[in-house]
C-alpha positions in Angstrom: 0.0 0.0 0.0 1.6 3.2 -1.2 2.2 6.4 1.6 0.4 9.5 0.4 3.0 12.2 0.4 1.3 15.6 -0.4 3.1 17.7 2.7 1.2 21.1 3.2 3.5 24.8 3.8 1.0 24.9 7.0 2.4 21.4 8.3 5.4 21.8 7.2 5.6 25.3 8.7 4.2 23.8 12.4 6.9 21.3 12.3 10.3 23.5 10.7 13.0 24.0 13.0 12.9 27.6 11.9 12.5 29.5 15.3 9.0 31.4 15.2 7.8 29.9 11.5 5.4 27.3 13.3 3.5 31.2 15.1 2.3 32.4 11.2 0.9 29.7 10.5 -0.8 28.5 13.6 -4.6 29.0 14.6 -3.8 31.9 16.7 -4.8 35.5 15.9 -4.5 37.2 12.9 -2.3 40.1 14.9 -0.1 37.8 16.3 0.4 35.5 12.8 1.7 39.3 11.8 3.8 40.4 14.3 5.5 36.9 14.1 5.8 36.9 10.3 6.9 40.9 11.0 9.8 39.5 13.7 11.0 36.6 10.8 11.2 38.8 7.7 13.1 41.7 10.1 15.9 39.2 11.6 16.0 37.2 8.1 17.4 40.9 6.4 19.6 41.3 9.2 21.1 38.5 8.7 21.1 38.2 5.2 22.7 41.8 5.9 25.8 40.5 8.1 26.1 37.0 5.6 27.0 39.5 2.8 29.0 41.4 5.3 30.7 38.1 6.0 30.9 37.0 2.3 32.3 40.6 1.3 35.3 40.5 3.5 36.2 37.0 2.3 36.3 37.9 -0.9 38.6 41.2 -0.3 41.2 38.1 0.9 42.5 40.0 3.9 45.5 39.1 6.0 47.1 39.4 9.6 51.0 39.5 10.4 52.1 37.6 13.2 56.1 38.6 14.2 58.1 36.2 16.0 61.9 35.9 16.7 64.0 32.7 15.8 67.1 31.7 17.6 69.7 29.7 15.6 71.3 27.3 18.3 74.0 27.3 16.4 74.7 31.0 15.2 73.7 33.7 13.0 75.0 33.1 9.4 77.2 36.3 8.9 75.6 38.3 5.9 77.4 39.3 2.7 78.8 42.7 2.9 79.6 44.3 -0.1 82.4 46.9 0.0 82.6 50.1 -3.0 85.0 52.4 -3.2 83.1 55.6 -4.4 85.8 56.8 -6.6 85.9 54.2 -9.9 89.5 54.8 -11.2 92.1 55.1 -10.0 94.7 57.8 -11.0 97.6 56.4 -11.2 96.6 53.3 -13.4 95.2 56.3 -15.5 98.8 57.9 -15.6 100.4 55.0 -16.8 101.5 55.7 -20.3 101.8 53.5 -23.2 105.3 52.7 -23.0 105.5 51.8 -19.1 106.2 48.6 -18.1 103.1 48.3 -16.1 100.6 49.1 -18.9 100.4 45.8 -19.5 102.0 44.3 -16.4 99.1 45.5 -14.8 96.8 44.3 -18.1 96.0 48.2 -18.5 96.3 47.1 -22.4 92.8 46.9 -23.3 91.6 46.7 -26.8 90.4 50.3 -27.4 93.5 51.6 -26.5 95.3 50.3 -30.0 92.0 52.3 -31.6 92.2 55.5 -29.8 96.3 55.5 -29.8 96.6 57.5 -32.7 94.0 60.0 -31.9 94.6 60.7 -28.3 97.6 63.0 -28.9 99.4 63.4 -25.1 97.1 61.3 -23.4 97.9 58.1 -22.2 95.2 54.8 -22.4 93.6 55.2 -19.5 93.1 58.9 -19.4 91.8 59.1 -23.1 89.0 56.3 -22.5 88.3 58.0 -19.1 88.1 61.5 -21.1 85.5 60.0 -23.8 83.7 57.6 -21.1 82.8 60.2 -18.7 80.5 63.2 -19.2 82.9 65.5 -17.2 85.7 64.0 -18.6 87.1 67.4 -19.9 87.2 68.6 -16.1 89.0 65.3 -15.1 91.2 64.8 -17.2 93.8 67.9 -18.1 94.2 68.6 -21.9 90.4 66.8 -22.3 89.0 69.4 -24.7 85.5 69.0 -26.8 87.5 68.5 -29.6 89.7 65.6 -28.0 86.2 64.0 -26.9 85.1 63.9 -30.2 87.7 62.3 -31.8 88.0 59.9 -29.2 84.4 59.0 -29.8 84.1 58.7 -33.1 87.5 56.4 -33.2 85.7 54.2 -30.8 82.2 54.4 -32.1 82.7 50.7 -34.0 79.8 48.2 -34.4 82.0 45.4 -32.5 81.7 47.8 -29.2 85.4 47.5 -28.9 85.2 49.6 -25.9 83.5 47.6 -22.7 82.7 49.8 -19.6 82.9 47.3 -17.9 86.6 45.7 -18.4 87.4 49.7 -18.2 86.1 49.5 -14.9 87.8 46.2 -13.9 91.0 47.1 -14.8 91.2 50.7 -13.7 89.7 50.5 -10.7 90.6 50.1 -6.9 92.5 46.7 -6.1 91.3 45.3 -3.1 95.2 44.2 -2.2 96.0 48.0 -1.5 92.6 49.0 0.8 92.6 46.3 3.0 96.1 47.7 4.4 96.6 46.5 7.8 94.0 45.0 10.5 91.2 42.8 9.2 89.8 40.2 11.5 86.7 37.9 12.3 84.8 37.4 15.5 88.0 36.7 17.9 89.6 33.9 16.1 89.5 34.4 12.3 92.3 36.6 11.1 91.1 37.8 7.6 92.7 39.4 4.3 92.4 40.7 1.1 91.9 37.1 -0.2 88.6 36.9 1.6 87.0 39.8 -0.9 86.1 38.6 -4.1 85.7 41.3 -7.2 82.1 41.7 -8.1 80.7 44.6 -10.7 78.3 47.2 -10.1 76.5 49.7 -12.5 79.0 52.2 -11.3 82.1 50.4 -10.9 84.4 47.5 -9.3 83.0 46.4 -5.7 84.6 43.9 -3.5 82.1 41.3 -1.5 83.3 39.9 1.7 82.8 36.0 1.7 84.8 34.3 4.4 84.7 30.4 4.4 85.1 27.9 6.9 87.4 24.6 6.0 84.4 23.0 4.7 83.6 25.8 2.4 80.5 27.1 4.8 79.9 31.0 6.0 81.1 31.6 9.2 79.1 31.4 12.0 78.6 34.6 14.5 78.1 33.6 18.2 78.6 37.3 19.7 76.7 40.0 19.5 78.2 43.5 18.2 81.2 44.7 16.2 83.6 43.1 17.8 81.6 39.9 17.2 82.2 40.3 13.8 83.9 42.1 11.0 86.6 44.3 12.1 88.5 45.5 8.9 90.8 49.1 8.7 90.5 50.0 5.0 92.6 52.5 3.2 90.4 55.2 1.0 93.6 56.1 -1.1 92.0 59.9 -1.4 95.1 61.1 -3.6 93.9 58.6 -6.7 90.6 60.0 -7.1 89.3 60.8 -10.8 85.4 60.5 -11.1 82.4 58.1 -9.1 79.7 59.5 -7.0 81.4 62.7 -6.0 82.2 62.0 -2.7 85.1 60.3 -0.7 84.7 57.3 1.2 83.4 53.6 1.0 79.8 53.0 0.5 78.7 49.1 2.4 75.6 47.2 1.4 74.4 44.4 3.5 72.4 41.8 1.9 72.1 38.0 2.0 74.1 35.3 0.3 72.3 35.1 -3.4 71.2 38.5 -3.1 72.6 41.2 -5.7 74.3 44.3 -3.7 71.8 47.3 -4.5 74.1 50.2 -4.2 70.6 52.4 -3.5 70.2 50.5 -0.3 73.7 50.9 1.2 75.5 53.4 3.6 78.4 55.6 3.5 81.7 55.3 5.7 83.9 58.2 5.0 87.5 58.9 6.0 89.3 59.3 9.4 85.8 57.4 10.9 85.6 54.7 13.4 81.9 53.2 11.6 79.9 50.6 13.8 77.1 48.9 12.2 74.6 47.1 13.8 72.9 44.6 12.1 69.3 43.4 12.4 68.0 40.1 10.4 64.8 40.0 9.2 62.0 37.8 7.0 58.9 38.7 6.0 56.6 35.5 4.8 54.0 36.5 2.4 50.9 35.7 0.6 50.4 34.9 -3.2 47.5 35.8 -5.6 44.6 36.2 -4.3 45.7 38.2 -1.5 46.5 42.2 -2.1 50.0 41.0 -1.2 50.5 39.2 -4.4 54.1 37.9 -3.9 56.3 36.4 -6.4 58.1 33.3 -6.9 60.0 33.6 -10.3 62.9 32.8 -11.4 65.2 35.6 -13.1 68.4 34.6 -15.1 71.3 35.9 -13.6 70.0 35.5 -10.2 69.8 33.1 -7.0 67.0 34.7 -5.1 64.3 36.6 -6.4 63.9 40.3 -5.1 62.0 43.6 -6.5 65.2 45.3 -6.5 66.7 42.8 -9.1 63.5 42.4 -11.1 63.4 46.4 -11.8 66.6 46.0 -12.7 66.3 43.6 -15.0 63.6 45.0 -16.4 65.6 47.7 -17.1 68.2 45.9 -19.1 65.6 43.8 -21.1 64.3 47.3 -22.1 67.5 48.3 -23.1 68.8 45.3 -24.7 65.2 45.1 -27.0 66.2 48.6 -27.8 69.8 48.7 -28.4 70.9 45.3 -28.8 73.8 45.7 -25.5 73.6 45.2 -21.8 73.6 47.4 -19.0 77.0 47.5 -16.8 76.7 45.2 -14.0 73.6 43.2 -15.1 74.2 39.2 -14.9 72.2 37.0 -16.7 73.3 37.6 -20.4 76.7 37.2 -21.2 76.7 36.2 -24.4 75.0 40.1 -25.2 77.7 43.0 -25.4 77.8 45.8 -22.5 76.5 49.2 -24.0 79.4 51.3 -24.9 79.9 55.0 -25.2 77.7 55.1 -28.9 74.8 53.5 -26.8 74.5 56.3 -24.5 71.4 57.8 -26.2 69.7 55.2 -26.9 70.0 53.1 -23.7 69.0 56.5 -21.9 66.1 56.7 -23.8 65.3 52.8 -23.2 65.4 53.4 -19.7 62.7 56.5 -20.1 60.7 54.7 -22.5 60.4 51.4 -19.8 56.8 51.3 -18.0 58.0 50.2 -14.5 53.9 48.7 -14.2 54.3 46.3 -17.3 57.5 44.9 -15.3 54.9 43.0 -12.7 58.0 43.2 -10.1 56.2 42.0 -7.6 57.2 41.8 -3.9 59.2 38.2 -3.0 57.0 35.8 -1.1 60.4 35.0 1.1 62.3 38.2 1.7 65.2 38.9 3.5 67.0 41.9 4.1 68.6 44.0 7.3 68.0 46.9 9.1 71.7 48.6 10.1 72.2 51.5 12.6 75.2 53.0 12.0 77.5 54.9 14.7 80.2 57.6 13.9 83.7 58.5 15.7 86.5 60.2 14.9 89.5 57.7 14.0 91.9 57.2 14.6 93.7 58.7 18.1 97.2 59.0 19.0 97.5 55.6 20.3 96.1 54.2 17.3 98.3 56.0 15.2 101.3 54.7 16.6 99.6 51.1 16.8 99.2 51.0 12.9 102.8 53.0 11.9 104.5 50.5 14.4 102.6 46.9 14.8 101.0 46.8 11.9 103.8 48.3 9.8 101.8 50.6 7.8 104.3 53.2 6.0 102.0 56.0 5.9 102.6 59.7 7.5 99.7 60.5 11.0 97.9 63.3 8.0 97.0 60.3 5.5 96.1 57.6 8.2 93.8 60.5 9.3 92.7 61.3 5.8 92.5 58.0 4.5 91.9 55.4 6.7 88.5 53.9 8.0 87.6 51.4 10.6 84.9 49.4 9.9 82.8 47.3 12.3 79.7 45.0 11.2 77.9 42.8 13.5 74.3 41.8 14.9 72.1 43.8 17.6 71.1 40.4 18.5 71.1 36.5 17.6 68.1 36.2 16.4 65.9 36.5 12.8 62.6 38.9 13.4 60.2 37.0 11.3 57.0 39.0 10.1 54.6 36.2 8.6 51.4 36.9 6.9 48.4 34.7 7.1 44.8 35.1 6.0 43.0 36.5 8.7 39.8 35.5 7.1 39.7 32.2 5.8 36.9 29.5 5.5 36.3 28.3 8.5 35.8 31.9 10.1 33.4 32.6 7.1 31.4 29.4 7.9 31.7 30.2 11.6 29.9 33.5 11.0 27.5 32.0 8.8 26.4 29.7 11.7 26.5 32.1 14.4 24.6 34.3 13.0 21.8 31.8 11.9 21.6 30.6 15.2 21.7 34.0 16.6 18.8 35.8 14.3 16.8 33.0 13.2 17.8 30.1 15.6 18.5 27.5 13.0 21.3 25.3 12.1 22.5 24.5 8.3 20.2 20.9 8.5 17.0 23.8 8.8 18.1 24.8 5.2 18.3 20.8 4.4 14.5 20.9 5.5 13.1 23.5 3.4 15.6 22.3 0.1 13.9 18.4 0.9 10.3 19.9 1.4 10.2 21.9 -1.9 11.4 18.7 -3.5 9.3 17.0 -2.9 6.7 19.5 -3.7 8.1 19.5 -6.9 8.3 15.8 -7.1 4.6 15.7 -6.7 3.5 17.9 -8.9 5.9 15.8 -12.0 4.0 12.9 -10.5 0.1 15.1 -10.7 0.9 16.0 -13.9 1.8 12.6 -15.4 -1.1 11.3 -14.0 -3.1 13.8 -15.3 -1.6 12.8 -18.8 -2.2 9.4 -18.3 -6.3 10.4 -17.7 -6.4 12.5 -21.1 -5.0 9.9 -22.8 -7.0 7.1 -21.7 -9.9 9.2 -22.2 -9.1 9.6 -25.8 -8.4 6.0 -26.2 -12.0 5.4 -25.0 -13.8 8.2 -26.9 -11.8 6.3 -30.1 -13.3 3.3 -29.4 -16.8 4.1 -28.9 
């Protein structure tokens, strides 16, 4: 025997779990069916008010940081410190005529100087590619006239690019043999040198990064805080061989992590006859990927180990300017099969650079990024004592007026052990959206999720009836018809 199933809104309404539902429909008054209907209809917008509320901020993907501090039991890996001298050339590889013994002792002998030779009158190699490379080369360089630029220009404005910026730079630059002069040491029991800097290029010239190594090839560990847990290094400006670089005398020191490219925007100065303490503070910041505002990046960039904004801007640059001009920007790794832009390039890789829309780069920021915060201290170096100290122990042939003038004592080390890690997380994920979405139910119209389940199962089987009516209904007409044939 079948089960009749034709469920009425009136007794499904007396039997819902929907707080207040079973009070409209009951045999009470028609004033109080209203005011309950009223009661329903007001808390259903409110909450249909707060679940769009709640749906809204989901969407907008927003996001909490939570900072913590890590202590390595082991140490603090000791950062890469990358060291420039802010002149670029120095004078008296410049003066070094063509004849010397040290022109190419020295490997001063670069291929541009056979081109210019003829055309550079008095000048020797190194002053005649410094008086066409520079843009105030005539006030560098004596008898550097706008007629001697000129000619030097046009003998080197080849299509091989026989003049490279870069090897310029190399060659003519500081060496790092005759600035770390006298006291360089690690933490208490690593005595360092010059052969712990290795040469690395800049946009602006020759830098030198520090990269001690353990035995088994590893970065030192630090296990004391401040500068004299660290690097303690005297380094000698050499004032007297300045020619051109960013118009002031001193050292400029970039901190950054091991894979990381030196961005000489983000560095510090240390000038002459200072006693410069820096203070190093590690940090990472963990962020978010698409869909979150944060929109981090992972991606890979040739030329690089780690992925930062810095290097993607920079990069961008030199696509721009290698699309453009078919040459490289100084300093840029990543393509060294394509030649460095030379001194016929200047216009056009200026105008590459002006042309480049930083937005269609899509530098994003790193979803790992490390970097450090320095504070840096100033004193006057060095005193009487340590005069006498660096003429007499450390043997340092120099009179008290260029130690003052010249030399600077540098000091790098942490605040504290420890990594400051800023990590983002979503601050508004699923479950708090469902958790809303519940309490508030509960709270306005005293249901649960299975009170939704009730009214989806009761409409279908409304629904399920009426296919079912209106078959049978077919079924009638038909055999009506049937019948009516018949007769």
């Amino acid at each position: 025997m079948a089960v009749s199933m034709k469920p009425s809104w009136s007794e499904f309404a007396s039997n819902s779990t929907l707080h207040g539902l079973r009070y409209v429909v009951g045999v009470s008054s028609w004033c109080r069916r209203s005011s309950w209907l009223f009661c329903i209809l007001t808390v259903t917008g409110i909450y249909l008010y707060f679940l769009a509320e709640s749906v809204q901020q989901y969407v907008s993907k927003p996001i909490n940081t939570h900072t913590s501090h890590e202590f390595p039991e082991d140490g603090m890996n000791f950062p890469l410190v990358t060291i420039c001298n802010r002149n670029a050339v120095m004078k008296s590889k410049a003066d070094i005529g063509y004849d010397d013994e040290r022109f190419k002792k020295l490997k001063l002998d670069l291929p541009a100087c056979d081109t210019i030779r003829h055309v550079s009158g008095n000048l020797t190699c190194g002053q005649a590619l410094l008086c066409a490379y520079h843009k105030y080369g005539s006030n560098v360089v004596e008898n550097c006239d706008n007629n001697m630029v000129d000619k030097l220009r046009n003998a080197l404005n080849t299509s091989s690019r026989i003049f490279n910026p870069e090897e310029f730079l190399r060659v003519y630059g500081h060496d790092i043999e005759t600035m770390v002069v006298s006291y360089c040491r690690f933490s208490t029991d690593y005595v360092c040198s010059d052969k712990d800097f290795q040469p690395v290029m800049s946009p602006k010239g020759l830098c030198y990064e520090f990269k001690p190594k353990t035995k088994d090839g590893r970065p030192l560990k630090v296990q004391y805080t401040g500068g004299d847990g660290a690097l303690n290094v005297v380094l000698d400006t050499q004032t007297n061989e300045g020619t051109f670089g960013d118009w002031s005398i001193g050292f400029l020191a970039i901190v950054t992590w091991y894979g990381e490219v030196a961005n000489r925007n983000r560095g510090f100065n240390v000038f002459p006859g200072s006693h410069a303490i820096v203070g190093v503070i590690p940090k990472m910041v963990k962020r978010l990927p698409a869909p979150y505002k944060t929109n981090c990046s992972e991606r890979h960039l040739p030329g690089y180990t780690l992925y930062t904004k810095d290097a993607c801007v920079a990069q961008c640059f030199n696509n721009a300017t290698i699309a453009a001009c078919g040459c490289r920007l100084e300093g840029e790794p990543g393509f060294p099969d394509i030649p460095v832009c030379s001194i016929q390039d200047a216009q056009c890789r200026t105008k590459a650079q002006e042309n480049t829309n930083l937005a269609a780069c899509w530098c994003s920021m790193p979803c790992m990024e490390r970097y450090f915060e320095t504070t840096i201290s100033y004193s006057k170096f060095p005193n009487k004592v340590g005069i006498s100290i660096i003429q007499k122990r450390f043997k340092l042939n120099r009179s008290e007026e260029y130690i003052r003038n010249n030399l600077v004592y540098l000091q790098i080390g942490f605040v504290e052990l420890a990594y400051q890690v800023d990590e983002q997380i979503p601050a508004y994920g699923p479950s708090s959206l469902f958790g809303d979405i519940g309490g508030n139910m509960g709270l306005f119209l005293g249901c649960s999720l299975l009170t939704v389940v009730e009214f989806l199962d009761h409409i279908c089987i409304l629904l399920l009836n009426k296919v079912r009516g209106d078959k049978k209904t077919n079924d009638i007409h038909n055999n009506q018809s049937t019948s009516t044939l018949s007769t």
